[in-house]
Every structure is written in structure tokens, then in C-alpha cells.
C-alpha positions as CSV (number, residue, x, y, z in Angstrom):
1,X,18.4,103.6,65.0
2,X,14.9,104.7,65.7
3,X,12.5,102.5,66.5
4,X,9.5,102.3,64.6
5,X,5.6,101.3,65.2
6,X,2.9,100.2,63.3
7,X,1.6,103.3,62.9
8,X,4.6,104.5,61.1
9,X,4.7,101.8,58.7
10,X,3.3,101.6,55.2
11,X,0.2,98.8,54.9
12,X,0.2,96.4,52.1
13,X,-2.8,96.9,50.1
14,X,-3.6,97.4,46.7
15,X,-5.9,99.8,44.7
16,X,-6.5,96.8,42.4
17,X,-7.7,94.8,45.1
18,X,-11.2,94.2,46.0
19,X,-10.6,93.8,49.1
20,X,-9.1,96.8,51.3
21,X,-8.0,95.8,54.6
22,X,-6.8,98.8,55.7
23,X,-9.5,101.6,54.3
24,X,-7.7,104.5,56.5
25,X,-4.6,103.9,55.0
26,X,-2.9,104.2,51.3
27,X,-3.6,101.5,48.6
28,X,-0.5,101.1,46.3
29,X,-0.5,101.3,42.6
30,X,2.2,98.9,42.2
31,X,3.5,96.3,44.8
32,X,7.1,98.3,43.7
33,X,5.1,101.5,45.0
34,X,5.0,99.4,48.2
35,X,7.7,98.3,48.8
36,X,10.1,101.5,47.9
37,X,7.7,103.0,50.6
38,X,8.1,100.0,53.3
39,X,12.1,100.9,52.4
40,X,12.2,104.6,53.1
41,X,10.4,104.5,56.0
42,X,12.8,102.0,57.3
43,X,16.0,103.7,56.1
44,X,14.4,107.4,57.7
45,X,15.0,105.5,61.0
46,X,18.6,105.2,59.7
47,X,18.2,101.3,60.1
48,X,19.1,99.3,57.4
49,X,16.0,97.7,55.7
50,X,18.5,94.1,55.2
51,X,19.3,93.8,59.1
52,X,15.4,95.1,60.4
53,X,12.9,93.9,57.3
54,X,11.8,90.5,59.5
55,X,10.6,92.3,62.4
56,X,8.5,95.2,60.0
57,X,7.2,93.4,57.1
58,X,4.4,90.8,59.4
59,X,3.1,94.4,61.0
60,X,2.4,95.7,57.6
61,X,0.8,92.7,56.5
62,X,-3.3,92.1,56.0
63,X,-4.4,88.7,58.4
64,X,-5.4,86.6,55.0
65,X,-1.9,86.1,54.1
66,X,-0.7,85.1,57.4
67,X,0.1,81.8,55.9
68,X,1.7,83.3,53.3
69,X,4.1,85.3,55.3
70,X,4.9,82.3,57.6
71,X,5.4,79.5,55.2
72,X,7.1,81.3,52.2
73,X,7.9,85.3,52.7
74,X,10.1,85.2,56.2
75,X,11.7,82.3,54.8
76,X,13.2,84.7,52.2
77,X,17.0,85.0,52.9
78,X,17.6,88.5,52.2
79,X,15.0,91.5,51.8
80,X,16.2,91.2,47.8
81,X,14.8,87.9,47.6
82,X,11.7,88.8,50.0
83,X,11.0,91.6,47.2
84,X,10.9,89.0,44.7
85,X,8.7,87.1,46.2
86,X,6.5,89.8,46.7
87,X,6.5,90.2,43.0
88,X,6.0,86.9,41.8
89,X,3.1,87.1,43.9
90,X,1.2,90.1,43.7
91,X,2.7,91.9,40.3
92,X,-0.6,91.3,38.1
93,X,0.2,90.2,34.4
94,X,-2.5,93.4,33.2
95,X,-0.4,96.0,35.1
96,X,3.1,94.2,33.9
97,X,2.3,94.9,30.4
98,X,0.6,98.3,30.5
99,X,4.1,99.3,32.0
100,X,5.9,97.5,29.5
101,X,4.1,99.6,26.9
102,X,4.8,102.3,28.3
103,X,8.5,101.6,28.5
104,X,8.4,100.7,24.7
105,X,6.4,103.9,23.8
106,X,8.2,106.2,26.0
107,X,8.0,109.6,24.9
108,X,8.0,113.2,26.7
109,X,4.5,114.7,27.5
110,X,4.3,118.7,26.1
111,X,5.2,120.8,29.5
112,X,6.9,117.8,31.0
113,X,10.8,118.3,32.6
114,X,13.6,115.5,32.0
115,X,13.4,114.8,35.4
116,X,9.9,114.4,35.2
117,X,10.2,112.0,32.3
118,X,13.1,109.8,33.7
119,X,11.3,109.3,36.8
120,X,8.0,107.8,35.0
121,X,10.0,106.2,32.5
122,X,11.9,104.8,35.6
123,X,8.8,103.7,37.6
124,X,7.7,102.1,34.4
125,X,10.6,100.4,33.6
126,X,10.5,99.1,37.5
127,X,7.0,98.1,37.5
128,X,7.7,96.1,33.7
129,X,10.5,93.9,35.5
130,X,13.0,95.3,33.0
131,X,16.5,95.8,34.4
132,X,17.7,99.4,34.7
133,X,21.2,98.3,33.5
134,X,19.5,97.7,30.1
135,X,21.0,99.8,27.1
136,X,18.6,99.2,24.7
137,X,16.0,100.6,27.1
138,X,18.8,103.7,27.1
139,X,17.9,104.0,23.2
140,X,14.3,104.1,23.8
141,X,14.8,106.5,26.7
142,X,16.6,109.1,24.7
143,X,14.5,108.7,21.3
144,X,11.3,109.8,23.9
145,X,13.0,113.4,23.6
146,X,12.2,116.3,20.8
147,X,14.9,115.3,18.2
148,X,16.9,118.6,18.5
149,X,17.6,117.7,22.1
150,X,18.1,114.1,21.4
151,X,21.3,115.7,19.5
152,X,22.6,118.1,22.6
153,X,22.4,115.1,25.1
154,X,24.4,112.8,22.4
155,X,26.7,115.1,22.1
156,X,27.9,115.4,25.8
157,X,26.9,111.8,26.3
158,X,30.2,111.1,23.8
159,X,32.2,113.7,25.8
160,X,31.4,112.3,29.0
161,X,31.8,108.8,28.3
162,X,34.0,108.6,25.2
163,X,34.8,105.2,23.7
164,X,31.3,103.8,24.7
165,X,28.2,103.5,22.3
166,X,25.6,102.2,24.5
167,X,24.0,104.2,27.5
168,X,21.5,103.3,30.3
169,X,18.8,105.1,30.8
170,X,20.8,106.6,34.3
171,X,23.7,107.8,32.5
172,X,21.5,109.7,29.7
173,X,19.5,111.8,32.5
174,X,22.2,112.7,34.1
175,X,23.5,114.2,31.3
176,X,20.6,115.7,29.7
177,X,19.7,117.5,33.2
178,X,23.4,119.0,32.3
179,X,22.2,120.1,28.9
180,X,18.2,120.9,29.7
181,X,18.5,121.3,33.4
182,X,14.3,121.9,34.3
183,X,13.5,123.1,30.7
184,X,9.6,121.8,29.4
185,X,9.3,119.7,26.6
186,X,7.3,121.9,24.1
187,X,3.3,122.0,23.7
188,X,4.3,121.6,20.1
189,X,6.4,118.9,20.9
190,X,5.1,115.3,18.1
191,X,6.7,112.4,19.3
192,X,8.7,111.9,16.0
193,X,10.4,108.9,17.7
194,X,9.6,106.4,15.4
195,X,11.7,108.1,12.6
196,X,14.4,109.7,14.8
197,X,16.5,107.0,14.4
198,X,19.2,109.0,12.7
199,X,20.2,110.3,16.5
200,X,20.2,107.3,17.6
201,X,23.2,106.4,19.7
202,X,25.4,103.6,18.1
């Protein structure tokens, strides 16, 4: 692989922090926002982020929570279990639930694309510490489009994967950018979600 320096590296710092360690570089909405960039940049050197994480993560890392990365985060045996450590950590309880509202209110924005949609309702869905494999998040996911398009994408969502009731929200955008491909949700579009539930899937 490539190797990589500092410079190349995403810095841990977030905009809700006081405290910016880095001011030249990028604060972080999320610490998922952080760490899907720490993994991109690692995989773009065609390294993989499991085998190389140990030697990255201390460069990217503020002096204050040097302790913190000695005693608890290296200690991690495997970059899933560093991430959650990471979380447990740093994911603040306020921005936890504003993404879990948004999760439970999901609904497409007028001029909005499905791909557009699935990858807020996505990031939201991350950033809440809901599991993607979730199928009642699928419901929700679906319900967020105008009802007459709710209808198309259940319709090839029982083609496609006939005998099954319940969807993620993965396997409903890939079949809706089959049936909508980069279409925009109307300017007229009311979220009528609340008493859609007659497309429901089930």
C-alpha cells in the first residue's frame, strides 16, 4: 500500500467542541463523520483500515486525550471495537436524539432525489445508533416517499424479493432508484406519512 502522513490524515475534532485543536483543519459533525473519513483515507492507500488503524489513529489525535488513546483506545482489539469506543465516548446524548428524530420523522424534502434521501436517512440512522439491518426502520424509510411512489417501489419490492414482507432500508433504495432513478420529490409534495399506512409493506 501507500504510505500515508499526517498531513493526509483526517484530525479528530468536533464542531461541537469548544475547544479546536486543529483550527486549519475540518471539524466533524458527527464522530461517525470522523471516522468514515479516517476509513477512506486509509482504504485510498489500498491498506486495509483493520491491519494499519494502530499506527494512524494516535497522529490524528488532539494531545488532551493522550491518556485516553494509551490506556483505553489502542487497547481496542479490532478497529470495530476501537469505533465503539469512540462512540461511547464522544457521541453527545443532544445529537443522538436529534438524529433519532429524524430517523422517526423521515420524510423526502420537495426537490429532493431518492438517493439524496437514503443517504440522509442513512447518515441519520448511523449517527442515532440504530442498526441498518432494522426493518422497521425499512417501514419508516419507505412511508418518507409521496404515497403514489410508495406504491411503485412496493410493487417491485414484492417482485424482487417475493415471499418476504419486511425490507431494510438498503433493499428499498435499491429498488426505488430502479423505479425513480434521479426523479425530485415534488414542490407539492405534504408528507402524508402519518396516514399512508395503507402502503405500508406487511
Amino acid at each position: 500500500g501507500i504510505s500515508l502522513s499526517k498531513r493526509d490524515l483526517p484530525m479528530f475534532q468536533l464542531r461541537s467542541s469548544a475547544t479546536k485543536y486543529f483550527p486549519k483543519d475540518q471539524a466533524y459533525d458527527s464522530i461517525h463523520h470522523f471516522l468514515r473519513s479516517f476509513e477512506k483515507v486509509i482504504l485510498s492507500s489500498g491498506q486495509s483500515v483493520d491491519d494499519v488503524w494502530r499506527r494512524y489513529i494516535p497522529l490524528t489525535i488532539p494531545y488532551d486525550l493522550d491518556l485516553w488513546l494509551n490506556q483505553e483506545l489502542l487497547l481496542a482489539d479490532s478497529w470495530n471495537a476501537a469505533k465503539e469506543k469512540f462512540t461511547k465516548k464522544f457521541n453527545n446524548a443532544a445529537l443522538r436524539l436529534d438524529a433519532r428524530r429524524e430517523v422517526q420523522g423521515a420524510t423526502m424534502k420537495p426537490g429532493e432525489t431518492t438517493e439524496e434521501y437514503y443517504n440522509r436517512f442513512a447518515r441519520a440512522v448511523m449517527e442515532a445508533g440504530y442498526s441498518t439491518e432494522d426493518t422497521t426502520l425499512g417501514d419508516t424509510f419507505l412511508l418518507g416517499f409521496p404515497a403514489a411512489w410508495q406504491i411503485q417501489i412496493n410493487s417491485v419490492l414484492c417482485a424482487q424479493y417475493a415471499g418476504t414482507s419486511n425490507f431494510t432500508a438498503g433493499q428499498i433504495v435499491t429498488c426505488a432508484l430502479n423505479v425513480l432513478n434521479s426523479q425530485k420529490c415534488p414542490i407539492s409534495f405534504v408528507n402524508q406519512k402519518k396516514g399512508g399506512g395503507n402502503s405500508r409493506v406487511g
